[in-house]
PAZAPA-4460 file (N, C-alpha, C; in steps of 0.05 Angstrom, whole numbers, plus 32768, in hexadecimal, padded with zeros to 4 digits):
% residues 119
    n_x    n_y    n_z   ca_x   ca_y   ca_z    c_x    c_y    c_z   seq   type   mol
   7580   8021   80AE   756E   8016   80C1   756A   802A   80D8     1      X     A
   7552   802C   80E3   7545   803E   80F4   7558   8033   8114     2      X     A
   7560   8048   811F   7565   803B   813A   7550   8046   814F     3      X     A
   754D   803B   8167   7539   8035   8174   753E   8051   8187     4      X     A
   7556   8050   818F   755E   806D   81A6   7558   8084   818C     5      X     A
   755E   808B   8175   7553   809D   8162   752F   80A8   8162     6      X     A
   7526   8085   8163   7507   808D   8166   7501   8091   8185     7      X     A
   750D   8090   8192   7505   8098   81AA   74FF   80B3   81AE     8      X     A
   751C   80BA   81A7   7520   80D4   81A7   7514   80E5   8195     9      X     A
   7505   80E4   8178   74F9   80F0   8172   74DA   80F1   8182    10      X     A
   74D3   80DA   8193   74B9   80D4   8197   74C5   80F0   81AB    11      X     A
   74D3   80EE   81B6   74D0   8103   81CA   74D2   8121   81CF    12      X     A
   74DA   8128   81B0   74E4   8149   81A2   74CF   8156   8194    13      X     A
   74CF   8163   81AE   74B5   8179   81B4   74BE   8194   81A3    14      X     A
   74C0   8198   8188   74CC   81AD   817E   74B4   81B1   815C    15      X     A
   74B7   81CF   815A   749E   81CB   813E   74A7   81C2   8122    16      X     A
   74C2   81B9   811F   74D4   81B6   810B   74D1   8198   8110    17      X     A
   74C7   8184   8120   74C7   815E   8123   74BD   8154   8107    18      X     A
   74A2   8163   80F6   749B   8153   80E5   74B6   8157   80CA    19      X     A
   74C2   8167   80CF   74DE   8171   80BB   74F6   815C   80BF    20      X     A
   74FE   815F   80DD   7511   8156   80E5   750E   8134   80DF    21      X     A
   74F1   8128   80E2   74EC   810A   80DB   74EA   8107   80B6    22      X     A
   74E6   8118   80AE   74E8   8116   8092   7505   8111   8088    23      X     A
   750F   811F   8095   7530   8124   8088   7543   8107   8096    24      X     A
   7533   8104   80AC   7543   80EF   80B3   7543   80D2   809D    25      X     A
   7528   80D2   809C   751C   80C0   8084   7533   80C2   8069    26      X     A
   7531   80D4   8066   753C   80DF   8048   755F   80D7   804B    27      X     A
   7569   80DA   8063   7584   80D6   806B   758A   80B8   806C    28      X     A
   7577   80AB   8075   757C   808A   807D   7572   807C   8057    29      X     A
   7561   8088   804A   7560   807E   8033   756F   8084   801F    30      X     A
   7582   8095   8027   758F   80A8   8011   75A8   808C   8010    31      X     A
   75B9   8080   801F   75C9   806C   801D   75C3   8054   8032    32      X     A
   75C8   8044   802E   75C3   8028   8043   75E3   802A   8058    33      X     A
   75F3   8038   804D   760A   802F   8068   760D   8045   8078    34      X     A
   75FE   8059   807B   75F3   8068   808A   75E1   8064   80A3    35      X     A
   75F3   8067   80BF   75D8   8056   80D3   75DA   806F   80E9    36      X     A
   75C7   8078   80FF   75C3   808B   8105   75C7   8080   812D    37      X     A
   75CD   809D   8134   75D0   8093   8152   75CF   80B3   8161    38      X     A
   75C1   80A9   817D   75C1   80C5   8188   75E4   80CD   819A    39      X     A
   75E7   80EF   8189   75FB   80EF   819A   7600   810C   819F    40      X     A
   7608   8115   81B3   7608   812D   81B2   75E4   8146   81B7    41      X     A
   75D7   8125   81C7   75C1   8129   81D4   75AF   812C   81AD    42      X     A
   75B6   8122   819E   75A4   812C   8182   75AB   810E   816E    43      X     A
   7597   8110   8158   75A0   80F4   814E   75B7   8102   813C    44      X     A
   75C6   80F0   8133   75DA   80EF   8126   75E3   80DC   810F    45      X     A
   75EC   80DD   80F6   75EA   80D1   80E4   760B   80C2   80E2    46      X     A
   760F   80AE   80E0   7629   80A2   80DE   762B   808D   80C8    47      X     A
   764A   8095   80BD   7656   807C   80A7   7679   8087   80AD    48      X     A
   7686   8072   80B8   76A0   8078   80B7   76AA   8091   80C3    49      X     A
   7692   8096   80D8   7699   80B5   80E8   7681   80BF   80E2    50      X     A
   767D   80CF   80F7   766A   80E6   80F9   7668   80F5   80E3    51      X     A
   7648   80EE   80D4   7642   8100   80BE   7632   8116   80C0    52      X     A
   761E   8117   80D2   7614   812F   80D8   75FE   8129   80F0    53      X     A
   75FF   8141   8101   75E2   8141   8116   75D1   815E   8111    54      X     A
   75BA   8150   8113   75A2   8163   8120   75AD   8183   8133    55      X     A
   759F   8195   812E   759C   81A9   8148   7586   81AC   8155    56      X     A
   7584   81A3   815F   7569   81A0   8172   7556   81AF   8179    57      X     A
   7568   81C9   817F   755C   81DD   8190   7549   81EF   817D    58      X     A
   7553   81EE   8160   7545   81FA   814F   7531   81FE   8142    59      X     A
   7524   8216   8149   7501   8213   8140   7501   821D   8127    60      X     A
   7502   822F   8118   7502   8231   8101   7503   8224   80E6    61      X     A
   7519   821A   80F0   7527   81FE   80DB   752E   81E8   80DF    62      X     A
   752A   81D0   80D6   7542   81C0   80E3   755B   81BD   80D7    63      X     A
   756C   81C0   80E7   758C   81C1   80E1   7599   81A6   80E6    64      X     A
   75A8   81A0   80C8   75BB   8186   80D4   75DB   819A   80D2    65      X     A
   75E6   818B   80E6   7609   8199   80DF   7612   8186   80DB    66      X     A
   7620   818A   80C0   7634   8179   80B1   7654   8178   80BA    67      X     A
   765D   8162   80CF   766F   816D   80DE   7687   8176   80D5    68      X     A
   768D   8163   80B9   769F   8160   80AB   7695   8176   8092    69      X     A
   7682   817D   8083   7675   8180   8075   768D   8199   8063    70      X     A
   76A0   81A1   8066   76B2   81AB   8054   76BB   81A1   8049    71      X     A
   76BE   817E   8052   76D6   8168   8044   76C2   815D   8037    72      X     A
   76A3   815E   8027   7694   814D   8018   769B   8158   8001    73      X     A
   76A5   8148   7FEB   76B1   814C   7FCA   768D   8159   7FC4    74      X     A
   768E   816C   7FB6   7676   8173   7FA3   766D   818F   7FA8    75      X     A
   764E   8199   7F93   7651   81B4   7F99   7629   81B0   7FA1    76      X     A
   7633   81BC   7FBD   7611   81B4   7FC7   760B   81D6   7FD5    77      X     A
   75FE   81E3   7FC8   75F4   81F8   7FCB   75E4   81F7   7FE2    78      X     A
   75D9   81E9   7FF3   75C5   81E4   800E   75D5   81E4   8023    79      X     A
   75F5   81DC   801B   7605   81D6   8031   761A   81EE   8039    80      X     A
   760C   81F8   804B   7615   8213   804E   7632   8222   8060    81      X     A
   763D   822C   8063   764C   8236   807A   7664   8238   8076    82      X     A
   7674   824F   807D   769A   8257   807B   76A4   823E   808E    83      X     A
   76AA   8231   809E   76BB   822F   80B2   76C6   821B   80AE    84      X     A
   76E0   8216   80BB   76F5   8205   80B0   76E7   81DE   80AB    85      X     A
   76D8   81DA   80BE   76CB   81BA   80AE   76AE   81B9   80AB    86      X     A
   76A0   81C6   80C9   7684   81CA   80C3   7673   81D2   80B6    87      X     A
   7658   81C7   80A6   7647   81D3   808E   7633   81C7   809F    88      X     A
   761F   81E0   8096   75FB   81D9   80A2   75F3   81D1   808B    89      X     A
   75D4   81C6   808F   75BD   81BC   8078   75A8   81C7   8085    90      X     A
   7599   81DD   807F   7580   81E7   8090   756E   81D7   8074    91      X     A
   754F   81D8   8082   753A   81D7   807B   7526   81E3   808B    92      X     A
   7511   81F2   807C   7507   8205   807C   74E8   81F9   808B    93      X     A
   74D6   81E3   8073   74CA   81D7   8076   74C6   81C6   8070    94      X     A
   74B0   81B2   8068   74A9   8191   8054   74B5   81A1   8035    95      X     A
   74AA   81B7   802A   74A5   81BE   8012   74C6   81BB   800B    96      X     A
   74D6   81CE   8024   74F2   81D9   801A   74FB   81BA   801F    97      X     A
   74F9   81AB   802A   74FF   818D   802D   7502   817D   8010    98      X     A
   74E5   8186   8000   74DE   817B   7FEA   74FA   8186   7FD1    99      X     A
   7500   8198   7FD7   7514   81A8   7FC4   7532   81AA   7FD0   100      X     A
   752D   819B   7FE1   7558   8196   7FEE   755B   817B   7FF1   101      X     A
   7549   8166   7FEF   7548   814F   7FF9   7554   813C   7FE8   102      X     A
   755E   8144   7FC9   7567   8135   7FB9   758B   8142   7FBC   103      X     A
   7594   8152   7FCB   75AF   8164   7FCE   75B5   8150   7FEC   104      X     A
   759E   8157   7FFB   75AA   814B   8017   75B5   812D   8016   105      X     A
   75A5   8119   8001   75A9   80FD   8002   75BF   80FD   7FEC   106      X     A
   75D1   810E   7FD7   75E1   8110   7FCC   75FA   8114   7FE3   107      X     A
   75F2   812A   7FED   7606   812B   8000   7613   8117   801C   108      X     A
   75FA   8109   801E   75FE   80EA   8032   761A   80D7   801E   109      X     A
   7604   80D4   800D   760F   80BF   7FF2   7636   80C9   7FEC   110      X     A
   7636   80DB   7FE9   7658   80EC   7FE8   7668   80EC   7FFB   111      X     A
   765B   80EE   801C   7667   80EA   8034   766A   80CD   802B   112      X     A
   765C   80B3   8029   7664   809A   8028   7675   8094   8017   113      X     A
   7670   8099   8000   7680   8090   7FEA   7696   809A   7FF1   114      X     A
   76A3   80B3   7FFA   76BA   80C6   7FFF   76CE   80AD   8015   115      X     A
   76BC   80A3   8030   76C7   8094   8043   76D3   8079   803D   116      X     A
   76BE   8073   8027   76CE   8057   8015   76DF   805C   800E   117      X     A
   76E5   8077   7FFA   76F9   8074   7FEC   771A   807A   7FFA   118      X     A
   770F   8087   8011   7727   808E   8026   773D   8079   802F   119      X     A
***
């Protein structure tokens, strides 16, 4: 379910990456139902049983989610990028590169949940 401070805040993100960043959000909230979203860290943010990932805001090129946890998700997701001891990014490029990560990104929602259940 859409929260209302989320659409605010996109109504108000003046950046060339918005029609990306609302796509993916879409794709994130349909990817599982126990997935609900909240702004934090001044960006929306995706939650189930803890912080699953936020937006980077600032970024024009791409939009970036950081996966906060994203070292501890069981599976092998080639989109989910980065060395560091918990953090993994998800860039997207554009709609098109959206069209070709968007079945990995909602895999990777779906693994964070299922993972938190099984915890």
């Amino acid at each position: 379910m859409k929260n209302p401070d989320v659409d605010a805040w996109l109504d108000a993100y003046d950046n060339p990456m918005k029609p990306v960043v609302a796509a993916m959000r879409d794709a994130i909230l349909a990817a599982d139902a126990r997935v609900t979203e909240t702004i934090k860290w001044q960006a929306p943010t995706f939650v189930y049983n803890g912080n699953i990932a936020s937006f980077f805001p600032k970024s024009k090129k791409h939009a970036s989610l950081m996966f906060h946890k994203g070292a501890d998700i069981s599976g092998d997701f080639r989109y989910l990028t980065g060395d560091g001891k918990e953090a993994r990014s998800f860039k997207v490029g554009d709609m098109d590169d959206l069209s070709t990560k968007q079945d990995e990104l909602q895999q990777i929602i779906r693994a964070w949940c299922d993972q938190k259940d099984e915890a």
